[in-house]
TIVO-2410 file (N, C-alpha, C; in nm, 3 decimals):
# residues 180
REC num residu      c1      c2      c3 atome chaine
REC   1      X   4.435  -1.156   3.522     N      A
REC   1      X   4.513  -1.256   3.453    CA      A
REC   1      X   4.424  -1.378   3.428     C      A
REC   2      X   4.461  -1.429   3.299     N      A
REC   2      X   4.365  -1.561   3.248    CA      A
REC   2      X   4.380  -1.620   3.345     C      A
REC   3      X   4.299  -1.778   3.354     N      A
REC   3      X   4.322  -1.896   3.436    CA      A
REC   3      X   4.341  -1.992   3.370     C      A
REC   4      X   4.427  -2.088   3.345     N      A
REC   4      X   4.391  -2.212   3.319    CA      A
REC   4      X   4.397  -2.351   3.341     C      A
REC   5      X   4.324  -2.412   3.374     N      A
REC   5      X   4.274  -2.516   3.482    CA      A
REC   5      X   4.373  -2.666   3.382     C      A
REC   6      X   4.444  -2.710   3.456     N      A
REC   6      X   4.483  -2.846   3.409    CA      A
REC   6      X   4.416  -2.968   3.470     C      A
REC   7      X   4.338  -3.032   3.424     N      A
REC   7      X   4.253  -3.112   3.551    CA      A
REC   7      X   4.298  -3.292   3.495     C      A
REC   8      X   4.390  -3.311   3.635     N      A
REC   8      X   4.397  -3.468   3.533    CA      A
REC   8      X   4.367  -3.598   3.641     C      A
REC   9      X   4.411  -3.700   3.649     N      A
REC   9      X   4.363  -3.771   3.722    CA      A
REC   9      X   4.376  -3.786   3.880     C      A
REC  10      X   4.481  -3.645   3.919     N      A
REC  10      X   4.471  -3.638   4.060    CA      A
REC  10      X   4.350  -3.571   4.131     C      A
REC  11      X   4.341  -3.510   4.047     N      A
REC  11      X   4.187  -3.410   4.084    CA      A
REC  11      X   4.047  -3.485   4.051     C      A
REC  12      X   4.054  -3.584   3.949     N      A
REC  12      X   3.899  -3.630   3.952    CA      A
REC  12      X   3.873  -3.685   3.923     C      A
REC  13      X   3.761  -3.729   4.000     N      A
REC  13      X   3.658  -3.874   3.976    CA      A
REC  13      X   3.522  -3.820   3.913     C      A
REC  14      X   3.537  -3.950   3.797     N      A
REC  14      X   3.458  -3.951   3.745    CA      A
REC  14      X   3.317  -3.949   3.802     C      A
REC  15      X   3.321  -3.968   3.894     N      A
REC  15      X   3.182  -4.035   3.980    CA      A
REC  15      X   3.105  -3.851   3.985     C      A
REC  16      X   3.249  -3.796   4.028     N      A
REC  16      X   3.159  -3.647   4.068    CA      A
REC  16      X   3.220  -3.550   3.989     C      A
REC  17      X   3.214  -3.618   3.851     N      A
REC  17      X   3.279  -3.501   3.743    CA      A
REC  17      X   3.205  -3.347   3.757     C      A
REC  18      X   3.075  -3.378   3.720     N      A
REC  18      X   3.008  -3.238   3.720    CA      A
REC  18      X   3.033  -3.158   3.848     C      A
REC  19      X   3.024  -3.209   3.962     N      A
REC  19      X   3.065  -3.104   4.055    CA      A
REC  19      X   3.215  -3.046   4.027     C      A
REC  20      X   3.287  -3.149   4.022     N      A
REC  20      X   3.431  -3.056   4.042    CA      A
REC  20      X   3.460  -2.954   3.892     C      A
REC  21      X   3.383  -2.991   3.808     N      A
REC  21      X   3.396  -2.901   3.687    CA      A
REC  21      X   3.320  -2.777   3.752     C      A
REC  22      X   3.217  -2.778   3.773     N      A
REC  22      X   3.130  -2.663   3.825    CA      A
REC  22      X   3.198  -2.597   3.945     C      A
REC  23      X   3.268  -2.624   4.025     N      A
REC  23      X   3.400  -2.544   4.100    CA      A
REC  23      X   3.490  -2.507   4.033     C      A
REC  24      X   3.536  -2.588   3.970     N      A
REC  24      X   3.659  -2.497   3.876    CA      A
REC  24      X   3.634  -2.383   3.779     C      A
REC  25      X   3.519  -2.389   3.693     N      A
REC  25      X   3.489  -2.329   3.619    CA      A
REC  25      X   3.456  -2.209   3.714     C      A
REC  26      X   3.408  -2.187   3.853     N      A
REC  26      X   3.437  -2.023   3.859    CA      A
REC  26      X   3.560  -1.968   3.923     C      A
REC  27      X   3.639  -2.017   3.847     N      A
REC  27      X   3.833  -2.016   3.835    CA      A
REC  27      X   3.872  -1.981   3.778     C      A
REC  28      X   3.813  -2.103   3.669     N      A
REC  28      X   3.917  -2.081   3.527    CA      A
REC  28      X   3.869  -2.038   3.393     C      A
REC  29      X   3.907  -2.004   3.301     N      A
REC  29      X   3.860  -1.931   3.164    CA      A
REC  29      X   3.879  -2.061   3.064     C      A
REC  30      X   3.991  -2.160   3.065     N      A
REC  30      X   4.004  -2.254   2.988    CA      A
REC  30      X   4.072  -2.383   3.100     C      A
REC  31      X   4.021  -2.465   2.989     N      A
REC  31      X   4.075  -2.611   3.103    CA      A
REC  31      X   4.123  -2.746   3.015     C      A
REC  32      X   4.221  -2.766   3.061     N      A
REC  32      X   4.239  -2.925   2.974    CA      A
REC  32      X   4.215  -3.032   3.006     C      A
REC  33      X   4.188  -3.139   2.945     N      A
REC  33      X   4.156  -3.296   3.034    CA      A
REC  33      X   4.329  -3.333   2.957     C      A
REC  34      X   4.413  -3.392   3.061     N      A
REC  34      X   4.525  -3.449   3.086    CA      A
REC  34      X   4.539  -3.575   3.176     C      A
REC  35      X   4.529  -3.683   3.129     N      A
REC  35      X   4.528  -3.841   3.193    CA      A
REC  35      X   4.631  -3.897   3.087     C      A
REC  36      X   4.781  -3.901   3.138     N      A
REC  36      X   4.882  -3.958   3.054    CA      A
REC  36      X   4.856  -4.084   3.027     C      A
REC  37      X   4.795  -4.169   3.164     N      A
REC  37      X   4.793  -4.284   3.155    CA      A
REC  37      X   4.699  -4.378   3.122     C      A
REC  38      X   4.586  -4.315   3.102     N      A
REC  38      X   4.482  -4.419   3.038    CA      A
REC  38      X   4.455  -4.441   2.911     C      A
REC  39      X   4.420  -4.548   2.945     N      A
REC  39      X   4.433  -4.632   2.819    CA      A
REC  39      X   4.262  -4.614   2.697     C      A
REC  40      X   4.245  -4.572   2.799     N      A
REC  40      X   4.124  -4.512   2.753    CA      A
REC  40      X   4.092  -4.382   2.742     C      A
REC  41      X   4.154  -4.293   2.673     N      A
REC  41      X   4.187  -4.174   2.696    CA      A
REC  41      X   4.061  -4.114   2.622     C      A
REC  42      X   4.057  -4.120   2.492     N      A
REC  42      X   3.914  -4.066   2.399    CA      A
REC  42      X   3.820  -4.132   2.471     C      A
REC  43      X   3.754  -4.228   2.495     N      A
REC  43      X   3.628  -4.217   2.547    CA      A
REC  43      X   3.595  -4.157   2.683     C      A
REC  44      X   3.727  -4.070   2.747     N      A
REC  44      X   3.701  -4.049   2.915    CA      A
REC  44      X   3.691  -3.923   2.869     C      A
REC  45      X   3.818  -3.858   2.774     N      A
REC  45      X   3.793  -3.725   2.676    CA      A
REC  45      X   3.613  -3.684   2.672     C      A
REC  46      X   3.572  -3.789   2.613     N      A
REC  46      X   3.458  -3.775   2.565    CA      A
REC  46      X   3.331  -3.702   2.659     C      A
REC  47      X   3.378  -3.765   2.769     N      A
REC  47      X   3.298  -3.775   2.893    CA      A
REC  47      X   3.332  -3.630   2.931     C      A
REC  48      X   3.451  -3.575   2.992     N      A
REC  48      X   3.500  -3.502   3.043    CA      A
REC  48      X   3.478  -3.385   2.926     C      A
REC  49      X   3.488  -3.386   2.811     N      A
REC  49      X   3.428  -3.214   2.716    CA      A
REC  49      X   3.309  -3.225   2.726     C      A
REC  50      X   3.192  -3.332   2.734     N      A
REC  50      X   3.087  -3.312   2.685    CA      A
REC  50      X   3.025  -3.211   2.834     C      A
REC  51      X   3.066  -3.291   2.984     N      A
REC  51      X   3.024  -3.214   3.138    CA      A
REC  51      X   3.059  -3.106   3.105     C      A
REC  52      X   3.222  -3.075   3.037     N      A
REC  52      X   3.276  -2.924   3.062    CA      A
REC  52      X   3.179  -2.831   2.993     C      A
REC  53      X   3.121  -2.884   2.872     N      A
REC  53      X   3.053  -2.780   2.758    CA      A
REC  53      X   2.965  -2.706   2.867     C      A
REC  54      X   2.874  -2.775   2.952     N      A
REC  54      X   2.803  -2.742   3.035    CA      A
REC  54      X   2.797  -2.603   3.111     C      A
REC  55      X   2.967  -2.568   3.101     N      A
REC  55      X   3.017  -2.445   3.213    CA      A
REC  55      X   3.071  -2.378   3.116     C      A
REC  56      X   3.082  -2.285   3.186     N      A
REC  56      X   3.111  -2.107   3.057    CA      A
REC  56      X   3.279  -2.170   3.073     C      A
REC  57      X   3.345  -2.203   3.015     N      A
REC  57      X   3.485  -2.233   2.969    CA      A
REC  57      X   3.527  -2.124   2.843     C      A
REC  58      X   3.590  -2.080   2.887     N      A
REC  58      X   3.648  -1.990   2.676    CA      A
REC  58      X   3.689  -2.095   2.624     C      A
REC  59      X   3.765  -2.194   2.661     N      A
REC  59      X   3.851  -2.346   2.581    CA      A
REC  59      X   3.792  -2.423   2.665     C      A
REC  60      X   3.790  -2.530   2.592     N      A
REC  60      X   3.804  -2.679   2.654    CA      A
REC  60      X   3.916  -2.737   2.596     C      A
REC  61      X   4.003  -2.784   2.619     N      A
REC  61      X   4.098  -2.855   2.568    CA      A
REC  61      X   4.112  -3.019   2.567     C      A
REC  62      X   4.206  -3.087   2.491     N      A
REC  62      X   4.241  -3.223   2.506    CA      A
REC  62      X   4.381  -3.222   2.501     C      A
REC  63      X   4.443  -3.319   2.582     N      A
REC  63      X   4.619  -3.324   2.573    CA      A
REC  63      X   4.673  -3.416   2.495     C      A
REC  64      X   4.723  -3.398   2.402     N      A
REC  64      X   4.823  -3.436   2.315    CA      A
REC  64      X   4.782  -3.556   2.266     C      A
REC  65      X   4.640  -3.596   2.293     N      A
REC  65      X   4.608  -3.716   2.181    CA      A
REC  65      X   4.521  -3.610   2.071     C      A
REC  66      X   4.609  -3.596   1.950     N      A
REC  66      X   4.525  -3.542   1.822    CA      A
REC  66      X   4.394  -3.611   1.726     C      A
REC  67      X   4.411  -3.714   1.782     N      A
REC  67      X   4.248  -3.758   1.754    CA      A
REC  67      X   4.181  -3.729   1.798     C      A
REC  68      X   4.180  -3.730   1.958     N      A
REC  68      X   4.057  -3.631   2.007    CA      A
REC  68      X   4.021  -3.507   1.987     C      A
REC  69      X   4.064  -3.472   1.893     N      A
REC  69      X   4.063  -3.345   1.832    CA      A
REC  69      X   3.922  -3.330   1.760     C      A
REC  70      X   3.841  -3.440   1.747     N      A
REC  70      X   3.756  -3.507   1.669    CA      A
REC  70      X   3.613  -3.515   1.769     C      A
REC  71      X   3.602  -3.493   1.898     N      A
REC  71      X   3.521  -3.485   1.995    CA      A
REC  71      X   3.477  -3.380   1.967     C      A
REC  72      X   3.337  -3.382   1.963     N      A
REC  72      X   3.242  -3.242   1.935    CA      A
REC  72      X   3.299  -3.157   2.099     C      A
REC  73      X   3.285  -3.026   2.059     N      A
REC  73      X   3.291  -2.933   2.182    CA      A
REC  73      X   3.453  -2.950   2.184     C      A
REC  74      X   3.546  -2.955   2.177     N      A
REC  74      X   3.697  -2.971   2.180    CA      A
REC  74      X   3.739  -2.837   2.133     C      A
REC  75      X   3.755  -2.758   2.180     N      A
REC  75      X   3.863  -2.595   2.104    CA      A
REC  75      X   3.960  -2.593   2.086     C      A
REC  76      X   4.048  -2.707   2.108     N      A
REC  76      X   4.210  -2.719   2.107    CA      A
REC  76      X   4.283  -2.804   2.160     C      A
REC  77      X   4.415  -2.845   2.124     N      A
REC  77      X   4.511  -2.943   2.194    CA      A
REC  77      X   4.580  -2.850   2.298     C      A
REC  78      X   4.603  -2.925   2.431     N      A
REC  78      X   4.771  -2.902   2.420    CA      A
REC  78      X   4.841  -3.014   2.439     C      A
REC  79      X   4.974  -2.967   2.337     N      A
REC  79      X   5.079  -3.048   2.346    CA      A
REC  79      X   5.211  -3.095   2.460     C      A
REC  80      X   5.280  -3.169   2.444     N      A
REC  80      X   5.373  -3.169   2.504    CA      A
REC  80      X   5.492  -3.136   2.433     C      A
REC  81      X   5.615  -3.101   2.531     N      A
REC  81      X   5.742  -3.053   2.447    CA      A
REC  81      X   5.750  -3.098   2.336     C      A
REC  82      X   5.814  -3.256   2.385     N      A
REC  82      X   5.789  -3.373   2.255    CA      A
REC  82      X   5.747  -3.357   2.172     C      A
REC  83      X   5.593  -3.302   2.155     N      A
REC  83      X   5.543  -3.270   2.000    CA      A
REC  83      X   5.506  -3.174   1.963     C      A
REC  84      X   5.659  -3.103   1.980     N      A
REC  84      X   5.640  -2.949   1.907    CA      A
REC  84      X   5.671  -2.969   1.771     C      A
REC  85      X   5.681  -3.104   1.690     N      A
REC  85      X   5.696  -3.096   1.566    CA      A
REC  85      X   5.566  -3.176   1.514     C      A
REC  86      X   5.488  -3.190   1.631     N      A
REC  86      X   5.348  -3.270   1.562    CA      A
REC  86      X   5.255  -3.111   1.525     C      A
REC  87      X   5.271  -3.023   1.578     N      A
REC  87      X   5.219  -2.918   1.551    CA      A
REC  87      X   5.076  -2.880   1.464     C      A
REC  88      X   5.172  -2.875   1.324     N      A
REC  88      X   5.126  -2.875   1.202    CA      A
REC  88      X   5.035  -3.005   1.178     C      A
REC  89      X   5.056  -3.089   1.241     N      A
REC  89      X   4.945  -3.188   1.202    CA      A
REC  89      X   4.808  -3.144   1.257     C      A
REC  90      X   4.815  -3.119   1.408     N      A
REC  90      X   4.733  -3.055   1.491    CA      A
REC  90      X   4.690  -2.930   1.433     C      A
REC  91      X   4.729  -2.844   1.357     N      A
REC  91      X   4.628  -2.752   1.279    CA      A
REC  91      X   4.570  -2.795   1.175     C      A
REC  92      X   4.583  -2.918   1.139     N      A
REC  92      X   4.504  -2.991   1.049    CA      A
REC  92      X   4.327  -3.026   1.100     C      A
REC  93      X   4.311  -3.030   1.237     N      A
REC  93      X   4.227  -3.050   1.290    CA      A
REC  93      X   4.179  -2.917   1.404     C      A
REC  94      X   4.218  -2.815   1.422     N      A
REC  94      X   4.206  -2.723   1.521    CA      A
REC  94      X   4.316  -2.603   1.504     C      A
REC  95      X   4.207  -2.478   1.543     N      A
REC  95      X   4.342  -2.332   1.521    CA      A
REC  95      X   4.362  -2.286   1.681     C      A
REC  96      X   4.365  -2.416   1.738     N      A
REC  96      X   4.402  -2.320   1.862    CA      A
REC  96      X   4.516  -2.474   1.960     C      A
REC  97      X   4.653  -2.417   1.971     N      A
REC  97      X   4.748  -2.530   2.011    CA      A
REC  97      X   4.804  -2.481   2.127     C      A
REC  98      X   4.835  -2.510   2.207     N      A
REC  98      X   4.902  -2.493   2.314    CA      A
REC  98      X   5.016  -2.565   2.369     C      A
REC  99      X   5.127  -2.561   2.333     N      A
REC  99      X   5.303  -2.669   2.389    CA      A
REC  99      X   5.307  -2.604   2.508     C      A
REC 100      X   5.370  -2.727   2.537     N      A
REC 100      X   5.460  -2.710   2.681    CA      A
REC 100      X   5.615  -2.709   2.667     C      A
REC 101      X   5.635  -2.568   2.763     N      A
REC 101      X   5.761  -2.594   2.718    CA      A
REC 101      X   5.862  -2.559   2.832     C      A
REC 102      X   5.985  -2.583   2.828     N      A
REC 102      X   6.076  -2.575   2.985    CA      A
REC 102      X   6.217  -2.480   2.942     C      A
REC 103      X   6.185  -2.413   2.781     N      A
REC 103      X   6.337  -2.352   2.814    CA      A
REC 103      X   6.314  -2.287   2.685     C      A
REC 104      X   6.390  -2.152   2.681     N      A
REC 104      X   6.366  -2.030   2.574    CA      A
REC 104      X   6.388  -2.114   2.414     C      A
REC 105      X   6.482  -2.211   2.405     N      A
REC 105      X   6.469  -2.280   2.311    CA      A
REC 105      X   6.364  -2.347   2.240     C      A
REC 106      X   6.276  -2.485   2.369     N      A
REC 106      X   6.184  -2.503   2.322    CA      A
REC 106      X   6.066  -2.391   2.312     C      A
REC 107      X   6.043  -2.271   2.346     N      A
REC 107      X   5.951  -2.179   2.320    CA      A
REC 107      X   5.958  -2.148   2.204     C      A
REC 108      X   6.082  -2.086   2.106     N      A
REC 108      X   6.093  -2.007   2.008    CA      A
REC 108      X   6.042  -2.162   1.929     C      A
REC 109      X   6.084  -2.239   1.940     N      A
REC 109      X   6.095  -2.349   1.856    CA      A
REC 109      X   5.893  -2.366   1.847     C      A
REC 110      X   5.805  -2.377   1.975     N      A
REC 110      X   5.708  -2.429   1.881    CA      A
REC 110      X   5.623  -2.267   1.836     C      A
REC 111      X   5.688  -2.173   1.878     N      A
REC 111      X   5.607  -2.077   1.819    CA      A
REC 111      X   5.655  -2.056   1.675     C      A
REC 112      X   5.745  -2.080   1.630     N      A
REC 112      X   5.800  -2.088   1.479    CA      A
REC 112      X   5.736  -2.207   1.393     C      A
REC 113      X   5.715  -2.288   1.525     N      A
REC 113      X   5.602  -2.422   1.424    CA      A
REC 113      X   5.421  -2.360   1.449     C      A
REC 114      X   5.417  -2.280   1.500     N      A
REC 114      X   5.284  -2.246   1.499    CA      A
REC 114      X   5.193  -2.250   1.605     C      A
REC 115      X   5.267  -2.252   1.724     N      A
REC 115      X   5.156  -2.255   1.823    CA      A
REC 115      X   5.095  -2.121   1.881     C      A
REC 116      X   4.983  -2.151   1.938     N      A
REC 116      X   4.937  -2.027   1.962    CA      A
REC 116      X   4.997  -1.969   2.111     C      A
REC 117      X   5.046  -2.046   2.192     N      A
REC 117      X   5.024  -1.993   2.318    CA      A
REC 117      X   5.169  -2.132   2.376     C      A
REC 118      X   5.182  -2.113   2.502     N      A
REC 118      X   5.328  -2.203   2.527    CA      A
REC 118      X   5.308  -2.205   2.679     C      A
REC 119      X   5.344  -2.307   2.772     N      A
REC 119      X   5.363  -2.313   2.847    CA      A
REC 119      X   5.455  -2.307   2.929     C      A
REC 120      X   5.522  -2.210   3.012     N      A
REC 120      X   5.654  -2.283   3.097    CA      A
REC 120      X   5.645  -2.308   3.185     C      A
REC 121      X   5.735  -2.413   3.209     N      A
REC 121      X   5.688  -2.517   3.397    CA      A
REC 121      X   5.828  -2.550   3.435     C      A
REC 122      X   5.852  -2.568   3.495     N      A
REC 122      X   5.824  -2.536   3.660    CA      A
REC 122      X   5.830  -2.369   3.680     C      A
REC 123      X   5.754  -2.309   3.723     N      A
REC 123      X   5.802  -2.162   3.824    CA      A
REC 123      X   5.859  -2.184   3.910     C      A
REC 124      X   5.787  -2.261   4.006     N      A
REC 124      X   5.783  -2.258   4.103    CA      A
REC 124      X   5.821  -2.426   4.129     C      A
REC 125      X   5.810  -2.429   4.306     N      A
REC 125      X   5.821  -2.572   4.367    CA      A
REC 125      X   5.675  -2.674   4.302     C      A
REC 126      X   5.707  -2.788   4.239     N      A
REC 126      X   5.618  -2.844   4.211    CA      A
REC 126      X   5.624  -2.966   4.225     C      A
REC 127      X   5.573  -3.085   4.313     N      A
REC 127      X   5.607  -3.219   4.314    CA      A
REC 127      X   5.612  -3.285   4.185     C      A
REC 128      X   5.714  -3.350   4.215     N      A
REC 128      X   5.740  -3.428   4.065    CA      A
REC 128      X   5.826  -3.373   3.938     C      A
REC 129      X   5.838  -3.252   4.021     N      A
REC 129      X   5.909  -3.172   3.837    CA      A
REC 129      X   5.999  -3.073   3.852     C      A
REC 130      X   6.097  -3.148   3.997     N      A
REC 130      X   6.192  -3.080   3.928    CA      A
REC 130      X   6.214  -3.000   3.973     C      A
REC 131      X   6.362  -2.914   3.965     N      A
REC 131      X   6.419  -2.783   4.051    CA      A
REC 131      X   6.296  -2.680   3.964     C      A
REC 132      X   6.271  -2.556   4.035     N      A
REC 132      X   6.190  -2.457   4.008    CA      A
REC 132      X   6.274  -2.425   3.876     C      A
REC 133      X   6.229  -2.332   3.811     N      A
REC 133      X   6.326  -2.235   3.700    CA      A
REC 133      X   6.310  -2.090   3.751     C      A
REC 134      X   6.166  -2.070   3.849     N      A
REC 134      X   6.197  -1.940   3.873    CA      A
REC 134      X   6.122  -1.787   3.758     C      A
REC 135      X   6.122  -1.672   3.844     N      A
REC 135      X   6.039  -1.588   3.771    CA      A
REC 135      X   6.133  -1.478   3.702     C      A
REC 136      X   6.240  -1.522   3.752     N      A
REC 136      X   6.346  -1.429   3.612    CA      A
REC 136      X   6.350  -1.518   3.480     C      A
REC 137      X   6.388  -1.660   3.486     N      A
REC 137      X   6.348  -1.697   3.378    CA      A
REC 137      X   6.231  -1.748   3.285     C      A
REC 138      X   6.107  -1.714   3.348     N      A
REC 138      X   5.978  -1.678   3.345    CA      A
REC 138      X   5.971  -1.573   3.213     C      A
REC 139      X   6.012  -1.464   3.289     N      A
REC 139      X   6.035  -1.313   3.202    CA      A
REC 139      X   6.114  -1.362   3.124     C      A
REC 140      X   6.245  -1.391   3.103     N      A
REC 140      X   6.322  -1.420   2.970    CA      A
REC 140      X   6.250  -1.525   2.847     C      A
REC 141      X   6.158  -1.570   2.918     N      A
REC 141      X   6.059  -1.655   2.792    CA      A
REC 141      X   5.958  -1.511   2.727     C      A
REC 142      X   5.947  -1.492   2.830     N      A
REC 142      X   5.816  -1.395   2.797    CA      A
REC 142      X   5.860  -1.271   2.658     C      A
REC 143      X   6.004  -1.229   2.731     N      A
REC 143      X   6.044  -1.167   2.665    CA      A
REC 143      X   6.099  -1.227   2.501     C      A
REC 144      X   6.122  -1.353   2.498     N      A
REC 144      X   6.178  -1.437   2.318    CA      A
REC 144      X   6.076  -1.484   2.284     C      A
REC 145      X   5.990  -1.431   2.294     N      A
REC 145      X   5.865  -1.494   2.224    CA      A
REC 145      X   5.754  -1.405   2.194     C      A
REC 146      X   5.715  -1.391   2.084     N      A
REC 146      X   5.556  -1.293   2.043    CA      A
REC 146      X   5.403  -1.342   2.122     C      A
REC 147      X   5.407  -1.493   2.093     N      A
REC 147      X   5.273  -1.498   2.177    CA      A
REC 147      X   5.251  -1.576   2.295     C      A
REC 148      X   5.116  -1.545   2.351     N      A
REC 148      X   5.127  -1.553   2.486    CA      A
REC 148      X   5.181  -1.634   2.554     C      A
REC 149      X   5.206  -1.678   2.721     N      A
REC 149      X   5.366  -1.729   2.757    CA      A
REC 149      X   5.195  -1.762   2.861     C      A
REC 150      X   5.225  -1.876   2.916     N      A
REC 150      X   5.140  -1.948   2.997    CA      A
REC 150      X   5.236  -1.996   3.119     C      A
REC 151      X   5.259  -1.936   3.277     N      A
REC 151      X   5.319  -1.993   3.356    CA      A
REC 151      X   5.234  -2.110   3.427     C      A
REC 152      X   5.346  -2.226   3.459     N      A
REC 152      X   5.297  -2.332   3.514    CA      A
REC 152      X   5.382  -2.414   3.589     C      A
REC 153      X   5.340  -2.425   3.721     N      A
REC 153      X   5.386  -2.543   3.821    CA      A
REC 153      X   5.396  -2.404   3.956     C      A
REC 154      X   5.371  -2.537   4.018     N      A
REC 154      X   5.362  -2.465   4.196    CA      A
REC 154      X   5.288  -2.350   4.239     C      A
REC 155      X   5.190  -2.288   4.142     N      A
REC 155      X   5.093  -2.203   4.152    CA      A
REC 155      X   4.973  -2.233   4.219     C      A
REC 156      X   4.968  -2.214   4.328     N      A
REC 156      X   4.836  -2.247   4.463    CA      A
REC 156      X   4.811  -2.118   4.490     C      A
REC 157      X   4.827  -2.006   4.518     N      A
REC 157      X   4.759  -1.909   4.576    CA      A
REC 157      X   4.752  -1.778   4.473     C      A
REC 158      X   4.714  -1.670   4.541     N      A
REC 158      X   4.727  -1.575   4.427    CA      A
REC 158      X   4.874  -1.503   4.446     C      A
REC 159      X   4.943  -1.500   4.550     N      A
REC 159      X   5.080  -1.437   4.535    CA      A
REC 159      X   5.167  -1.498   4.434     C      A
REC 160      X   5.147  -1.612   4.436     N      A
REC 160      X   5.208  -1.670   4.302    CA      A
REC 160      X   5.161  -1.618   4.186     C      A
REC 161      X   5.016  -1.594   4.138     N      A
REC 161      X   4.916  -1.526   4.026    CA      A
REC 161      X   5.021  -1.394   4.027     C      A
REC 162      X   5.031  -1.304   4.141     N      A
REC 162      X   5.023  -1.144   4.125    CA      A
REC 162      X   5.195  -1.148   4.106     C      A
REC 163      X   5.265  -1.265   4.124     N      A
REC 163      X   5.414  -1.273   4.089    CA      A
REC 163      X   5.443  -1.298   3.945     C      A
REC 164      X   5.381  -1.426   3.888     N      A
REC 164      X   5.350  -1.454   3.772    CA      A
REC 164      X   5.315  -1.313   3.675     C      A
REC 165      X   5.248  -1.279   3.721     N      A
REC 165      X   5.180  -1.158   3.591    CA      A
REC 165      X   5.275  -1.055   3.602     C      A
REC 166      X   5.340  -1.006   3.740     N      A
REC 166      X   5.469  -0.927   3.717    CA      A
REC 166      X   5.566  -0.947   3.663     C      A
REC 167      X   5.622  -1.086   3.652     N      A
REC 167      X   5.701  -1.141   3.521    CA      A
REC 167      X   5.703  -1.125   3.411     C      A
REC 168      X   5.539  -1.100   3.333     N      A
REC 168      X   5.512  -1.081   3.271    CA      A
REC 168      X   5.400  -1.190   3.163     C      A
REC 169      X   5.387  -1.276   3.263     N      A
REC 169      X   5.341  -1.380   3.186    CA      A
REC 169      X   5.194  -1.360   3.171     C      A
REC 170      X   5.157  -1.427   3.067     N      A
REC 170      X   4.978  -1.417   3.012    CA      A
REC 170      X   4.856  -1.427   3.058     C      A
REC 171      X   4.906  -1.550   3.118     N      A
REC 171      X   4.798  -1.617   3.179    CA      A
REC 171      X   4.875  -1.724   3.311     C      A
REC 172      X   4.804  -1.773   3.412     N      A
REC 172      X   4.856  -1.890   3.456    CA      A
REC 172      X   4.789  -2.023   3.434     C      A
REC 173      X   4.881  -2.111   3.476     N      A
REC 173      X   4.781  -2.256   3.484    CA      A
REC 173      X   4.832  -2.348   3.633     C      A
REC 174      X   4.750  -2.420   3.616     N      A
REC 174      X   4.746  -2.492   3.739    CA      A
REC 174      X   4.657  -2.663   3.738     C      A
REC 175      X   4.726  -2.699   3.840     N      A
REC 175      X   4.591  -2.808   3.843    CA      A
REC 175      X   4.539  -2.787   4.015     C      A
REC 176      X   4.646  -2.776   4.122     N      A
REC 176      X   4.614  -2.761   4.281    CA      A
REC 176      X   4.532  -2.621   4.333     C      A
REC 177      X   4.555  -2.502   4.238     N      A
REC 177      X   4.517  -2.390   4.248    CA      A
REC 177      X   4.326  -2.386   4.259     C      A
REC 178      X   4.288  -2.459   4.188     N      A
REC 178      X   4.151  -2.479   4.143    CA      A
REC 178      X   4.115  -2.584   4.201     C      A
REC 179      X   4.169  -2.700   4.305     N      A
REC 179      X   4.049  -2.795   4.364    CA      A
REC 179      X   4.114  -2.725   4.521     C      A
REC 180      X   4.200  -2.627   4.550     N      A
REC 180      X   4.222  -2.613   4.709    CA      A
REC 180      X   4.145  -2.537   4.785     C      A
***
């Protein structure tokens, strides 16, 4: 099963970017830089694709600022629920999108706007977010939707991985899975 690494400001300092990229990367296949809160988001972007290029990544990603779409080495957004109707703008700049999404609704919805791939979160127990949804309704995404279904939240070990993929889902993601 894919990996994919969410790495945002709980996991890293800048100080020792290259190391913790160079751990993750023999994890994960793709990775996003996700920092909701800075204010400085493209120039830390900047910082954070140029170390990643460094490591065999299949994606590097940026989250949901579509200008950074514009950073050399960048393979794709992902989005948030919220802008499953920014979509189409985002293939204006990149063919590879990734939403987040929390319910069979918002799934069908951004794969009909064009995304390549979707996230659902919570699976599992995850601080901050919320009652689980669980791996039956895991599978019921998996199942209303054509392309790939990305599980996410509370994924630390691999029993969660080898539960996840029996659901049926694509790939996983994580951010605790990859610095523990």
């Amino acid at each position: 099963m894919k990996a994919y690494s969410i790495a945002d400001a709980s996991i890293l300092d800048f100080s020792s970017l290259s190391e913790t990229l160079s751990h993750i990367s023999t994890k994960a296949d793709m990775i996003v830089y996700r920092d909701k809160g800075n204010p400085h988001y493209r120039e830390s972007a900047r910082i954070f694709v140029q170390t990643a290029s460094r490591y065999h990544f299949e994606k590097i990603l940026v989250h949901s600022d579509i200008q950074s779409l514009s950073i050399p080495g960048v393979d794709g957004i992902h989005l948030t629920s919220a802008q499953i109707d920014e979509i189409g703008i985002a293939r204006k700049h990149t063919d590879f999108v990734i939403v987040s999404t929390h319910s069979i609704e918002e799934a069908k919805r951004a794969e009909e706007a064009g995304a390549d791939m979707v996230t659902f979160s919570p699976v599992f127990q995850s601080p901050g977010k919320g009652k689980p949804q669980g791996l039956e309704a895991l599978s019921d995404i998996v199942e209303s939707v054509d392309i790939p279904v990305i599980a996410l939240g509370g994924i630390v070990s691999h029993r969660e991985i080898e539960l996840c993929e029996k659901a049926g889902a694509d790939l996983f993601a994580s951010i605790r899975y990859f610095v523990e």
